[in-house]
TIRO-2110 file (N, C-alpha, C; in Angstrom, 1 decimal):
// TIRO-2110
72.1, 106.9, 115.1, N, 1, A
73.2, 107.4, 114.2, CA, 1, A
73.4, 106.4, 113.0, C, 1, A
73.5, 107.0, 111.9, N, 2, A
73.6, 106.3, 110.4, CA, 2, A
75.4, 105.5, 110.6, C, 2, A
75.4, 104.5, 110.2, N, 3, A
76.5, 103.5, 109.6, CA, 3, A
77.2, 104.3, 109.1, C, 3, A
78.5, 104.8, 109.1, N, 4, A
79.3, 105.2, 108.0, CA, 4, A
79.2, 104.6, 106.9, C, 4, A
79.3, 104.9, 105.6, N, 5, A
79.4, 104.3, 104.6, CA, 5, A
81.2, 103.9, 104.6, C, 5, A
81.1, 102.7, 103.9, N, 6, A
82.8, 102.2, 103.9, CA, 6, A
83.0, 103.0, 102.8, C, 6, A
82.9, 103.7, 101.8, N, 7, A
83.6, 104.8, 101.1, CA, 7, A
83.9, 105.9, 101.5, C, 7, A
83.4, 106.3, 102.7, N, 8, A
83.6, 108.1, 103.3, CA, 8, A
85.0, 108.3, 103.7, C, 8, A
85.7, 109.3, 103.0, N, 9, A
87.1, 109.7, 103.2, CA, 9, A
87.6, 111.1, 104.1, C, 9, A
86.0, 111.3, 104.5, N, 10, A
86.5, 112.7, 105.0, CA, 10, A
85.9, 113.6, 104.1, C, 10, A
86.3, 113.6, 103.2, N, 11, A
86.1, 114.7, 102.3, CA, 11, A
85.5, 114.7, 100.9, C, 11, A
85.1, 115.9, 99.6, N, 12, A
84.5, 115.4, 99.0, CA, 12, A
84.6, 114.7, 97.8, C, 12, A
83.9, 113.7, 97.4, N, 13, A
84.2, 112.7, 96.5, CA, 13, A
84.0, 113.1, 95.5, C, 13, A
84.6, 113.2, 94.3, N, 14, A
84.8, 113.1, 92.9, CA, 14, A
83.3, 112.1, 92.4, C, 14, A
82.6, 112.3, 91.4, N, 15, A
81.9, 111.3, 90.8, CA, 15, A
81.7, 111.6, 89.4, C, 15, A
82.9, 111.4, 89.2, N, 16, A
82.9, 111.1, 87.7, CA, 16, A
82.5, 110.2, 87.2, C, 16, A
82.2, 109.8, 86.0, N, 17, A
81.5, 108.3, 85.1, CA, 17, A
83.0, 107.3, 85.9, C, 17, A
84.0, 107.6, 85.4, N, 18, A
85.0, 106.5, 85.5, CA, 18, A
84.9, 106.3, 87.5, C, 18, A
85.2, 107.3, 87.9, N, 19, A
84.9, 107.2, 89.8, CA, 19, A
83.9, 105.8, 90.4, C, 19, A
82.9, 106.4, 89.1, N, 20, A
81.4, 106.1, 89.9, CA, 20, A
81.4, 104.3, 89.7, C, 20, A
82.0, 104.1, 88.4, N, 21, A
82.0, 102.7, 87.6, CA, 21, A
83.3, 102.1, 88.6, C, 21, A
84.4, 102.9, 89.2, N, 22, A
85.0, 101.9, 89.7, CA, 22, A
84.9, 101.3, 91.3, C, 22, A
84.0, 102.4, 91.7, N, 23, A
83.5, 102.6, 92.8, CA, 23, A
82.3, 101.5, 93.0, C, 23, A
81.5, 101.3, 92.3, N, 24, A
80.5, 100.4, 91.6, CA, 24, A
81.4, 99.1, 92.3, C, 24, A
82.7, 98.8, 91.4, N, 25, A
82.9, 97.3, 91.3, CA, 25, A
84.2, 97.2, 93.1, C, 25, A
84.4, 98.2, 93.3, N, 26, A
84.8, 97.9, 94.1, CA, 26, A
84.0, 97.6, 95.7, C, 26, A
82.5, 98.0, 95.6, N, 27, A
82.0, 97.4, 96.3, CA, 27, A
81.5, 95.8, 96.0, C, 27, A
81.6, 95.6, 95.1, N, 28, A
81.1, 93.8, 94.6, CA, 28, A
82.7, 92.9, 95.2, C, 28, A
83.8, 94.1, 94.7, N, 29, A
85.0, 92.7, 95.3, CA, 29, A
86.0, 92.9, 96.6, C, 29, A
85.0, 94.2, 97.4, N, 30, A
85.6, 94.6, 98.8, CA, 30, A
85.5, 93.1, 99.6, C, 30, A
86.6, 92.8, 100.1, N, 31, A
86.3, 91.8, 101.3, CA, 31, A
86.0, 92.3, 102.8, C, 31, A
84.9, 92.0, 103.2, N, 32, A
84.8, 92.1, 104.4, CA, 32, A
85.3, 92.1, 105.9, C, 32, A
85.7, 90.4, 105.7, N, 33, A
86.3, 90.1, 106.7, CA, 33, A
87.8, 90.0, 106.7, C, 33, A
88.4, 89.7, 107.8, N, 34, A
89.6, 89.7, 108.2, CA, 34, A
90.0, 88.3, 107.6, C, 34, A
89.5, 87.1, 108.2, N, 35, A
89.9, 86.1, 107.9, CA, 35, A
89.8, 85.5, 106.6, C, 35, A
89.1, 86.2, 105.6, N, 36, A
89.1, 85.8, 104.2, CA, 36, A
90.2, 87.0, 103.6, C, 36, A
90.8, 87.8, 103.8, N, 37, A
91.6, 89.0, 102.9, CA, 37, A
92.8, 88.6, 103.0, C, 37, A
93.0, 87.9, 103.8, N, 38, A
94.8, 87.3, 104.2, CA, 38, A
95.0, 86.7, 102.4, C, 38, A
96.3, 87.4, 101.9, N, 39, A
96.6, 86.9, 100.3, CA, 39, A
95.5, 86.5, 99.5, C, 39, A
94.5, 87.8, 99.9, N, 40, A
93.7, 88.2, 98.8, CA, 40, A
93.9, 89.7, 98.1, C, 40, A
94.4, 90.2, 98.4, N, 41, A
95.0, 92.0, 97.9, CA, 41, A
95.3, 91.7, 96.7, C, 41, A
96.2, 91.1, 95.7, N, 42, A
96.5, 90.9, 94.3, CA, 42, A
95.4, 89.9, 93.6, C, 42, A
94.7, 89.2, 93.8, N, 43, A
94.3, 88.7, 92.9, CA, 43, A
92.5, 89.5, 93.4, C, 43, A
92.4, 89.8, 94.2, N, 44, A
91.1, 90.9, 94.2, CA, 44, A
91.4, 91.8, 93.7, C, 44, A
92.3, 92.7, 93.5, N, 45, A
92.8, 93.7, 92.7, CA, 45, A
92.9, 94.4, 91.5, C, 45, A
93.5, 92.7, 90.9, N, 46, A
93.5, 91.8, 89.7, CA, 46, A
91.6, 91.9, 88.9, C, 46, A
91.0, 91.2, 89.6, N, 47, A
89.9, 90.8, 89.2, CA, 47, A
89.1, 92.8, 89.0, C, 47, A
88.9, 93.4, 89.7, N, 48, A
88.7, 94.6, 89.4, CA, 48, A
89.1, 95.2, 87.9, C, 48, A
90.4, 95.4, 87.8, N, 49, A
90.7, 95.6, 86.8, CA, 49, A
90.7, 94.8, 85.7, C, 49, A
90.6, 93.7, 85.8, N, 50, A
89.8, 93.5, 84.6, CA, 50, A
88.8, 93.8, 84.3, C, 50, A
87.4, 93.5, 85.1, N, 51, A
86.0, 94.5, 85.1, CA, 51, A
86.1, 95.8, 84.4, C, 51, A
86.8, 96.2, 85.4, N, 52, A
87.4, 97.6, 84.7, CA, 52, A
87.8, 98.1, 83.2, C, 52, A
88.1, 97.0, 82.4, N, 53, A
88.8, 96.8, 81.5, CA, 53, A
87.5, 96.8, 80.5, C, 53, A
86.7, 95.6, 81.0, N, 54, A
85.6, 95.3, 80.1, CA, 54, A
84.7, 96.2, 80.1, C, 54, A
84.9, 97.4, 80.8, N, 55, A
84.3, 98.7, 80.5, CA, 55, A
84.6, 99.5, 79.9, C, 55, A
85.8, 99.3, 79.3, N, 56, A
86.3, 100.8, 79.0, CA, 56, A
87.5, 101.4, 79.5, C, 56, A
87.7, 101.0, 81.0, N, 57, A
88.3, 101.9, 81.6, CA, 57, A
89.6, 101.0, 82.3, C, 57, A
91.0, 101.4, 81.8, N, 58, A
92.1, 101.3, 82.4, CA, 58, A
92.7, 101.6, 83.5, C, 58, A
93.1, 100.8, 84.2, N, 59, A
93.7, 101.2, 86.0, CA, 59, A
95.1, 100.6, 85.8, C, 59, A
95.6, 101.7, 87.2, N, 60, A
97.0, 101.1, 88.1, CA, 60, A
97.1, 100.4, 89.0, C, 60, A
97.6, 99.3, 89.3, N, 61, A
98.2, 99.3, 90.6, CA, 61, A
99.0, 99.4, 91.5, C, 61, A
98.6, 99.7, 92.5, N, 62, A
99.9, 99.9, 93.6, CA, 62, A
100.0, 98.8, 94.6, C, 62, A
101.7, 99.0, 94.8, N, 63, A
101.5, 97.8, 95.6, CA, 63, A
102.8, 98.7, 96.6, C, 63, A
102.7, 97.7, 98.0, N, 64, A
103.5, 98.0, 98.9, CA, 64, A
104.7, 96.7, 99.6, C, 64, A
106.0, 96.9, 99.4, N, 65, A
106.3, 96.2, 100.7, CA, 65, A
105.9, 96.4, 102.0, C, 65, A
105.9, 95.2, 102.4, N, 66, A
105.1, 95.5, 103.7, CA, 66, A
106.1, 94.8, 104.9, C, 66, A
106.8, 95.8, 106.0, N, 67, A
108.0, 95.2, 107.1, CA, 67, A
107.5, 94.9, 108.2, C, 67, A
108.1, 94.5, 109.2, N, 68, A
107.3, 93.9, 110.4, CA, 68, A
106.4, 93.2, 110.9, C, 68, A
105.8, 92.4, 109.8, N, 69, A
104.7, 91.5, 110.3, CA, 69, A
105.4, 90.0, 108.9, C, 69, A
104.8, 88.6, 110.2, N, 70, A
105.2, 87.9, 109.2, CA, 70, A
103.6, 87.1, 108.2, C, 70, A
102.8, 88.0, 108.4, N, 71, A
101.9, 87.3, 107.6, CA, 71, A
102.0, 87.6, 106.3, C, 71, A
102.5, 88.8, 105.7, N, 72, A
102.9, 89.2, 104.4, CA, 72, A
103.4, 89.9, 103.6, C, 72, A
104.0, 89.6, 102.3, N, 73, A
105.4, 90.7, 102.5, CA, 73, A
105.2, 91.8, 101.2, C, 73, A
103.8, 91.8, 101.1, N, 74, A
103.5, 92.8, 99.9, CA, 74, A
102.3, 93.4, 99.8, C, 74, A
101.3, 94.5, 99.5, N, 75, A
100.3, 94.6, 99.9, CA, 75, A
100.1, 95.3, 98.0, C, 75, A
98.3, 95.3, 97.9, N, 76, A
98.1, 95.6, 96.6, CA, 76, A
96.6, 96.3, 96.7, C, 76, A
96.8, 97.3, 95.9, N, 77, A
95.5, 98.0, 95.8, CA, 77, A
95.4, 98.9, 94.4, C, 77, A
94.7, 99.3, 94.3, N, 78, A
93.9, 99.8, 92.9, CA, 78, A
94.2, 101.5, 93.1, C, 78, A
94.8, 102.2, 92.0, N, 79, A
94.9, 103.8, 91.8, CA, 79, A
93.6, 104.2, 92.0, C, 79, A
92.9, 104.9, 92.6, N, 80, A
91.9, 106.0, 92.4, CA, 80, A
92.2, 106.9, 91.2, C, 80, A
92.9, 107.9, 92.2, N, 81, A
93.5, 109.2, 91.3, CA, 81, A
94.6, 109.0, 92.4, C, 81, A
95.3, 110.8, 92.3, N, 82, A
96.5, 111.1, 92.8, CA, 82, A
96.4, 110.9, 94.1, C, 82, A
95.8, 110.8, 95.0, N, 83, A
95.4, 110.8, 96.6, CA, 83, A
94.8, 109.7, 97.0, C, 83, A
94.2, 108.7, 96.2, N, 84, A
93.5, 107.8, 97.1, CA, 84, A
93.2, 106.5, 96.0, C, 84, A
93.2, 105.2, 96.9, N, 85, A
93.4, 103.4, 96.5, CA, 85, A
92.1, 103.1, 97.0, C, 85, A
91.9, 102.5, 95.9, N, 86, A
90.6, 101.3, 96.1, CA, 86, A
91.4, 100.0, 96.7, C, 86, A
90.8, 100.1, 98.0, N, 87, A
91.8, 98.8, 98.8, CA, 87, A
90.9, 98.0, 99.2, C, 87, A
90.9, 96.4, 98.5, N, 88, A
89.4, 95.9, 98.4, CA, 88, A
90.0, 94.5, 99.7, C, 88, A
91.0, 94.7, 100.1, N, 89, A
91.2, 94.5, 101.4, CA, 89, A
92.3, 94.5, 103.1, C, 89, A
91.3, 96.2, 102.5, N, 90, A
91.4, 97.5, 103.9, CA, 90, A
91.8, 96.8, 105.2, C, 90, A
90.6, 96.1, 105.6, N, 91, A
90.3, 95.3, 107.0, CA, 91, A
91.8, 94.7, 107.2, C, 91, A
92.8, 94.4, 106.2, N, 92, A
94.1, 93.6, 107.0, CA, 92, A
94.7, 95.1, 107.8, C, 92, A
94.3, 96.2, 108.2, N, 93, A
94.9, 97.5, 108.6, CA, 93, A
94.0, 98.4, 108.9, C, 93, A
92.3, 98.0, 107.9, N, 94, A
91.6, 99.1, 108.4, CA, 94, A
90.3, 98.6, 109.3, C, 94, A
89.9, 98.3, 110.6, N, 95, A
89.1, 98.2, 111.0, CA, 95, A
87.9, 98.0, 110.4, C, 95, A
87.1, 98.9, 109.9, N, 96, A
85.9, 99.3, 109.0, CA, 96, A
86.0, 98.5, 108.0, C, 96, A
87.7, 98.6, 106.7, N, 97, A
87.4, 97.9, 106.2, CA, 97, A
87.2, 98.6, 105.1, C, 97, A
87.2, 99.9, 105.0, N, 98, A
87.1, 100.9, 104.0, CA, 98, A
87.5, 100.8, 102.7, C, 98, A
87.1, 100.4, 101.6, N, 99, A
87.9, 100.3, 100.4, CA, 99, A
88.6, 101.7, 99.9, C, 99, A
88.0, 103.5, 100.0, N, 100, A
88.3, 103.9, 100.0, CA, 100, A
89.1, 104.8, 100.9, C, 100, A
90.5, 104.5, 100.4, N, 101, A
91.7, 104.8, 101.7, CA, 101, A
92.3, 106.1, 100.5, C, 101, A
93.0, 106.8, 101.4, N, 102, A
93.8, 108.0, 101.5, CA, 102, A
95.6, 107.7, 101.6, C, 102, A
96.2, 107.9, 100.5, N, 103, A
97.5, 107.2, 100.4, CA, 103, A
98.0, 108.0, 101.2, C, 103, A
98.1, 108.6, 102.2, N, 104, A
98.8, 109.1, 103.2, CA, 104, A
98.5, 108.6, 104.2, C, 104, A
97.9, 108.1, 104.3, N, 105, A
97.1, 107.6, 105.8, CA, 105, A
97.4, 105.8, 105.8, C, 105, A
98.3, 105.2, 105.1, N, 106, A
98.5, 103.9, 105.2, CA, 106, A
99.4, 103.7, 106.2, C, 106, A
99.5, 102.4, 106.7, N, 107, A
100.2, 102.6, 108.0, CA, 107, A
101.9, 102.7, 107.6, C, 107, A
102.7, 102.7, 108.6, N, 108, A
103.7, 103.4, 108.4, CA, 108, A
104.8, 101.7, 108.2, C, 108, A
104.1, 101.1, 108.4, N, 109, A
104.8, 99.9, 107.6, CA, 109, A
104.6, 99.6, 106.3, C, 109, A
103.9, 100.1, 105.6, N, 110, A
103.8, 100.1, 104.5, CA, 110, A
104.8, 101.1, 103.4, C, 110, A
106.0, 100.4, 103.1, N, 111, A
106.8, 101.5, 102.6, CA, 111, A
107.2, 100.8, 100.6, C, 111, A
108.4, 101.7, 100.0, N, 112, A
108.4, 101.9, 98.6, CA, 112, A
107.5, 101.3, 98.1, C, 112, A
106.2, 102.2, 98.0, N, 113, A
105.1, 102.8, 96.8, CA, 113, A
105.4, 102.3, 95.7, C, 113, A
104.9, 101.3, 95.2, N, 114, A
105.6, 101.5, 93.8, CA, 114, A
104.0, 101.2, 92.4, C, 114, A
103.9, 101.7, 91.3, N, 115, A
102.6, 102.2, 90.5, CA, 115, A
103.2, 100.8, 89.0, C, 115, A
102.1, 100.2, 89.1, N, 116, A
102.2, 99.2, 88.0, CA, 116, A
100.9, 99.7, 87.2, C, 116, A
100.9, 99.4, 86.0, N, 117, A
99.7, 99.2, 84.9, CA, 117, A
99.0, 98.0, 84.9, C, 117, A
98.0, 97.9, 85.4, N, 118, A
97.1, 96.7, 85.8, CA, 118, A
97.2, 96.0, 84.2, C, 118, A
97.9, 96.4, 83.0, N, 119, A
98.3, 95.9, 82.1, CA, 119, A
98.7, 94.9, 81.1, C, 119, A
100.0, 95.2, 82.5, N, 120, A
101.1, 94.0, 82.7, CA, 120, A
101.1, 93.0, 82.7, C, 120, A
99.5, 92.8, 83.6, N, 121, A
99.5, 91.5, 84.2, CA, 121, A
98.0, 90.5, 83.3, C, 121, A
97.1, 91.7, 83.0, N, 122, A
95.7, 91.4, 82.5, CA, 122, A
95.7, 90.0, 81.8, C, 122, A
96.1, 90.6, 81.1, N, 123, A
96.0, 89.6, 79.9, CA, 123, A
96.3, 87.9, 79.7, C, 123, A
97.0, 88.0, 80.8, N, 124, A
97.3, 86.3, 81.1, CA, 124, A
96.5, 85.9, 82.7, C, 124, A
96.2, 87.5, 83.7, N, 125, A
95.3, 87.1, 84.6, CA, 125, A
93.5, 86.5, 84.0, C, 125, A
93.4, 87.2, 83.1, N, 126, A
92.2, 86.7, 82.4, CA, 126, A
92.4, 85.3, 81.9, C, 126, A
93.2, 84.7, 81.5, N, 127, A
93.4, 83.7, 81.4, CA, 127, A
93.4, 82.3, 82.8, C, 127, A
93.8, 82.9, 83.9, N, 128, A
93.9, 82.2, 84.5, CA, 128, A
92.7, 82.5, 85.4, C, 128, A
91.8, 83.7, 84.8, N, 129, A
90.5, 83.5, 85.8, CA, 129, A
89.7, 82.9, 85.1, C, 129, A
89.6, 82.5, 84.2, N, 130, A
89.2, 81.3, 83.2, CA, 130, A
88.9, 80.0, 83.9, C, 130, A
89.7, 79.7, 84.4, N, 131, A
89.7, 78.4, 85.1, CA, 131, A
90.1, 78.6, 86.7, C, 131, A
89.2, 79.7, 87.2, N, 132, A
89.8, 80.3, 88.7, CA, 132, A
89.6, 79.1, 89.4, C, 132, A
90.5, 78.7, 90.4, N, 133, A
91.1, 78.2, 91.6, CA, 133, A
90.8, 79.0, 93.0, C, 133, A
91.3, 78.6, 93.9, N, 134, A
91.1, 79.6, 95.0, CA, 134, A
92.4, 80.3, 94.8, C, 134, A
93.2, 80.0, 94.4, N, 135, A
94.9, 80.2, 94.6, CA, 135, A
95.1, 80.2, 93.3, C, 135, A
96.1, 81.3, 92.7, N, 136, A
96.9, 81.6, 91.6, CA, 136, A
98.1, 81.1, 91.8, C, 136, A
98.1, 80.2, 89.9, N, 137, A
99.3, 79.1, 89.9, CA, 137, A
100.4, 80.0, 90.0, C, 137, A
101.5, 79.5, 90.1, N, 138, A
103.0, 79.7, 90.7, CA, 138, A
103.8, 80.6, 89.7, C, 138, A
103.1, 79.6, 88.5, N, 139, A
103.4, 80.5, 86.7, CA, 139, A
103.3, 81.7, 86.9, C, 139, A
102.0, 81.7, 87.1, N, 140, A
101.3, 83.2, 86.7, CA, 140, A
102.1, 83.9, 87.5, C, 140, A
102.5, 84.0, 89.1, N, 141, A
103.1, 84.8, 90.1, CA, 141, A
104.4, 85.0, 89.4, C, 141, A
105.1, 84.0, 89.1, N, 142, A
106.3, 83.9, 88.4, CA, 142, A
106.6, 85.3, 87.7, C, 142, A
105.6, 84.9, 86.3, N, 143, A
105.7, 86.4, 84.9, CA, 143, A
105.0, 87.4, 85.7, C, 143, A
104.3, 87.6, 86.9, N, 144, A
104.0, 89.0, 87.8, CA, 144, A
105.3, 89.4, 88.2, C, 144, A
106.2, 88.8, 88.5, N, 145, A
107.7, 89.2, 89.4, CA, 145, A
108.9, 89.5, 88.6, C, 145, A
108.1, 88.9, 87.2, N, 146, A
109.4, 89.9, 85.9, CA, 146, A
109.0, 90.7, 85.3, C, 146, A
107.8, 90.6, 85.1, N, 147, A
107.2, 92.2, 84.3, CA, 147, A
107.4, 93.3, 85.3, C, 147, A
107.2, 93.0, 86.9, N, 148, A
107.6, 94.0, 88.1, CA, 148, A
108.7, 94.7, 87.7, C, 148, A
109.7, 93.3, 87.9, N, 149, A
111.1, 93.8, 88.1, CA, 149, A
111.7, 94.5, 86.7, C, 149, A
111.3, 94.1, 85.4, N, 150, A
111.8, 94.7, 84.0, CA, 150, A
110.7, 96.4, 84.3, C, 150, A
109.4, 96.4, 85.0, N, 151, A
109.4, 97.9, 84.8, CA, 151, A
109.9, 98.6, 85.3, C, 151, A
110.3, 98.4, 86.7, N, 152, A
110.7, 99.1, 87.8, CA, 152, A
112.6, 99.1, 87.3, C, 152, A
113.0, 98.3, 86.9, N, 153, A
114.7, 98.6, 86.0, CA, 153, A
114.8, 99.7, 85.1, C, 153, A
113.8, 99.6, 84.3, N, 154, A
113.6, 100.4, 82.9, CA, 154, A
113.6, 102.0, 83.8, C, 154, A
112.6, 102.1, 84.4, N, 155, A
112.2, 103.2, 84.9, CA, 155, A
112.8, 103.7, 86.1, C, 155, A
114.0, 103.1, 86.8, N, 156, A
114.8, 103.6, 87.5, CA, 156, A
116.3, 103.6, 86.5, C, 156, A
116.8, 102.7, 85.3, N, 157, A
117.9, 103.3, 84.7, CA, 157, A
117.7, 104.4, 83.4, C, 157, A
116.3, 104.9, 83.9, N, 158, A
116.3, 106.1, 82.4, CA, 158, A
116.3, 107.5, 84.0, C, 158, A
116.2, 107.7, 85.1, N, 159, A
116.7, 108.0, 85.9, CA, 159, A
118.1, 108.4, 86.6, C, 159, A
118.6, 107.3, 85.7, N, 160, A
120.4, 107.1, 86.5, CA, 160, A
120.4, 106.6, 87.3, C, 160, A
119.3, 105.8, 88.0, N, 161, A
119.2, 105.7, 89.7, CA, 161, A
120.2, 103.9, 89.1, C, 161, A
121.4, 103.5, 89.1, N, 162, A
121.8, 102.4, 89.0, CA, 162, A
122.0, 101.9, 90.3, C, 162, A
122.2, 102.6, 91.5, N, 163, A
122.0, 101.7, 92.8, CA, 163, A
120.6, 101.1, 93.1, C, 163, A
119.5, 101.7, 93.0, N, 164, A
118.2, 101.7, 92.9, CA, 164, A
118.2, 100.1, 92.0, C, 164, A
118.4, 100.5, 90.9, N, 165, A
118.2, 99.0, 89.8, CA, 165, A
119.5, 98.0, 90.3, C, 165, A
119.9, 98.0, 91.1, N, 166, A
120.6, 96.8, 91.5, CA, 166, A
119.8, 96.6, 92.8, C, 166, A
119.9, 96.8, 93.7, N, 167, A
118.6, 96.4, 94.6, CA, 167, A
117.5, 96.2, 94.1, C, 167, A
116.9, 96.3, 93.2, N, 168, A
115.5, 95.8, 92.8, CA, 168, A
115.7, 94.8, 92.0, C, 168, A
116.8, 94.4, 91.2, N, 169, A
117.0, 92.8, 90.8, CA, 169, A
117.5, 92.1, 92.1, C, 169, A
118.5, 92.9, 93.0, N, 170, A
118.3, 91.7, 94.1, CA, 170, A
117.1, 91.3, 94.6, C, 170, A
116.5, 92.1, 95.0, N, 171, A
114.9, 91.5, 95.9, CA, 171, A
114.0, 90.5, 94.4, C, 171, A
113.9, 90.9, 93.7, N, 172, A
113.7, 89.8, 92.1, CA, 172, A
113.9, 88.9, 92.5, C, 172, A
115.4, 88.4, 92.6, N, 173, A
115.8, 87.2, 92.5, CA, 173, A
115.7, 86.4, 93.8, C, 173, A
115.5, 87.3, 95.0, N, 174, A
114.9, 86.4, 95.8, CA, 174, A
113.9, 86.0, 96.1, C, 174, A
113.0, 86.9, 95.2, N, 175, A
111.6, 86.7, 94.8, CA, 175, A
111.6, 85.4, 94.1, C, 175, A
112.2, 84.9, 93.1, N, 176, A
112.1, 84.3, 92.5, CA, 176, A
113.0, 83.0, 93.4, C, 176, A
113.5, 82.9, 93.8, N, 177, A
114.2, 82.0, 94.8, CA, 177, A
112.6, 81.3, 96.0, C, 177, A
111.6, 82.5, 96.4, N, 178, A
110.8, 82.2, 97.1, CA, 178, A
109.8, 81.5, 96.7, C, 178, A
109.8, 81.7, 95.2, N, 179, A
108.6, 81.3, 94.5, CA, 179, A
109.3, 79.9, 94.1, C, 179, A
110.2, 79.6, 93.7, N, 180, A
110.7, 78.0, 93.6, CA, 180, A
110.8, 77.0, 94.5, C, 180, A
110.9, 78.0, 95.9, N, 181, A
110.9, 76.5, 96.9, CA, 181, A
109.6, 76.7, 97.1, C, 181, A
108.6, 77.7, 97.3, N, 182, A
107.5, 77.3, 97.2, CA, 182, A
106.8, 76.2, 96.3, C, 182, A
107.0, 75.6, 94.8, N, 183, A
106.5, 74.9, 94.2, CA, 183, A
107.1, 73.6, 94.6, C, 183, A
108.4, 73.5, 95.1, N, 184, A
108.8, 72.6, 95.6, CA, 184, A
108.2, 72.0, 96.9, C, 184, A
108.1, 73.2, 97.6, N, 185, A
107.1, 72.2, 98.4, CA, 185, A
105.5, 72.2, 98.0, C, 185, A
104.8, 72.4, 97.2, N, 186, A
103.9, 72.0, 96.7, CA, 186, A
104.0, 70.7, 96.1, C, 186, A
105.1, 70.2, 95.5, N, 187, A
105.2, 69.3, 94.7, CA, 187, A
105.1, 68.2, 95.6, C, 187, A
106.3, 68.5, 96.9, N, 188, A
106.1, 67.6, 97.9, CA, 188, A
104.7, 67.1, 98.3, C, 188, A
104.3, 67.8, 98.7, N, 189, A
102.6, 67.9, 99.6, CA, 189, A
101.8, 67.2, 98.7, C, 189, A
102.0, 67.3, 96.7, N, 190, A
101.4, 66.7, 96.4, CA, 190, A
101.4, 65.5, 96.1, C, 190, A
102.8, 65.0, 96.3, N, 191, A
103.8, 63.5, 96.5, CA, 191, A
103.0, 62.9, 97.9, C, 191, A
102.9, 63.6, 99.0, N, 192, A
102.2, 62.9, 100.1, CA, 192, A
100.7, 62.7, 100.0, C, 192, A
100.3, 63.4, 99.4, N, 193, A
98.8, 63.5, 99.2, CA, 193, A
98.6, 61.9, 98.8, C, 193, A
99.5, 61.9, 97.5, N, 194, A
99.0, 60.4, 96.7, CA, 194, A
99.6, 59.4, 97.4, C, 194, A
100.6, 59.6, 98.2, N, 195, A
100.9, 58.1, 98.9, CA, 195, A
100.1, 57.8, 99.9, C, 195, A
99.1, 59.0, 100.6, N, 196, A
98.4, 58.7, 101.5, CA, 196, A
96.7, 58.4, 100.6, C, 196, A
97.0, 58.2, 99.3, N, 197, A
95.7, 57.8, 99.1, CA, 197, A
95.1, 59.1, 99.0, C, 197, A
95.2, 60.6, 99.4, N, 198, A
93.7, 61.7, 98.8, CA, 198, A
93.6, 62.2, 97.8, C, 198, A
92.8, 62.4, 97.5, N, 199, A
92.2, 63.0, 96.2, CA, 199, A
93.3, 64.4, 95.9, C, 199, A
93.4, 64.7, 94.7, N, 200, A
94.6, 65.3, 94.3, CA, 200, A
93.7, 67.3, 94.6, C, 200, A
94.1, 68.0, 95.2, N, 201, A
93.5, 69.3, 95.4, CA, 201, A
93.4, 70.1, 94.2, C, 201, A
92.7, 71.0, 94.5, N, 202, A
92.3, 72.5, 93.8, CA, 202, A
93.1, 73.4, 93.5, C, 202, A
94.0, 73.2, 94.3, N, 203, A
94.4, 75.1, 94.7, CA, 203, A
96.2, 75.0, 94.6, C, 203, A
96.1, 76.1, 94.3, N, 204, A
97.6, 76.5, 93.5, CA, 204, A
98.3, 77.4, 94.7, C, 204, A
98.5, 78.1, 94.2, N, 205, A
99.2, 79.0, 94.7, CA, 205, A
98.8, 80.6, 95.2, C, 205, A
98.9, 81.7, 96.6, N, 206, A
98.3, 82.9, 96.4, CA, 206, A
99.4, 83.9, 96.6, C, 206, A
98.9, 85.0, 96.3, N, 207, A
99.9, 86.3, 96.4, CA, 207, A
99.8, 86.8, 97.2, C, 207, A
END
């Protein structure tokens, strides 16, 4: 019996030029395993759409809060079209590992969907893949968590939804509250580093 291919959805695939090209790169930055995809969903995501970019072709992303588990509290994947995510790492939910998932079929902890313009973020992510790290600095997460929160405001008060945009600056600001004591303790770790004498590290920060 033949391997499934990690793209097979059941059903039939679209291959259009733009499909084919993103389908292309989403096999180059699918992660395989389990133990490398842990707070790799946004900046694999990331790196796609830029590719993507240098082609021609503009993408969304989607991202998920994610409840019940404490390994992480957001999940990020790439628009296809209207039905289905280039999820270049599946394996934290999909066995197989599938990059080509079915937005209905995500698991049921995965809740408010919410659709960014890979955009938003490009333009200073290219910058910071410039000088890639294993980990994305704290900065860069930073201006990810207010361009979030300023689209998702704009676009829930041209709605009316004003209860909606008050809960989404709360969760902001504890976003931003999580992202500060995180640098704090980096700063720490890097205050111990030097009193114990090691060499000063690589790596920043991941999403």
């Amino acid at each position: 019996m033949s391997r499934p291919s990690p793209f097979e959805d059941g059903g039939r695939l679209s291959v259009s030029p733009r499909v084919r090209v993103l389908l292309t790169l989403a096999r180059r930055y699918r992660i395989a395993q389990l133990r490398h995809a842990k707070g790799r969903c946004f900046s694999s995501s990331l790196a796609l759409a830029l590719e993507a970019r240098r082609r021609g072709i503009e993408v969304e992303l989607l991202r998920w809060r994610v409840k019940d588990t404490d390994d992480y509290s957001d999940h990020w994947a790439v628009r296809l079209d209207e039905h289905r995510a280039l999820d270049l790492s599946s394996v934290q939910f999909d066995p197989l590992g599938r990059p080509l998932q079915m937005l209905d079929a995500y698991p049921s902890s995965f809740i408010d969907r919410r659709q960014y313009p890979a955009s938003l973020f490009l333009d200073e992510y290219r910058r910071v893949a410039q000088h890639r790290r294993s980990r994305l600095p704290l900065a860069f997460l930073t201006l990810v968590s207010h361009r979030m929160w300023r689209h998702d405001v704009v676009l829930e008060l041209r709605r009316g939804a004003v209860i909606s945009a008050s809960l989404n600056t709360v969760r902001y600001l504890g976003r931003l509250a999580v992202l500060r004591l995180e640098g704090l303790r980096r700063r720490m770790d890097r205050r111990a580093r030097q009193l114990r004498g090691e060499p000063k590290s690589q790596n920043e920060t991941v999403l």
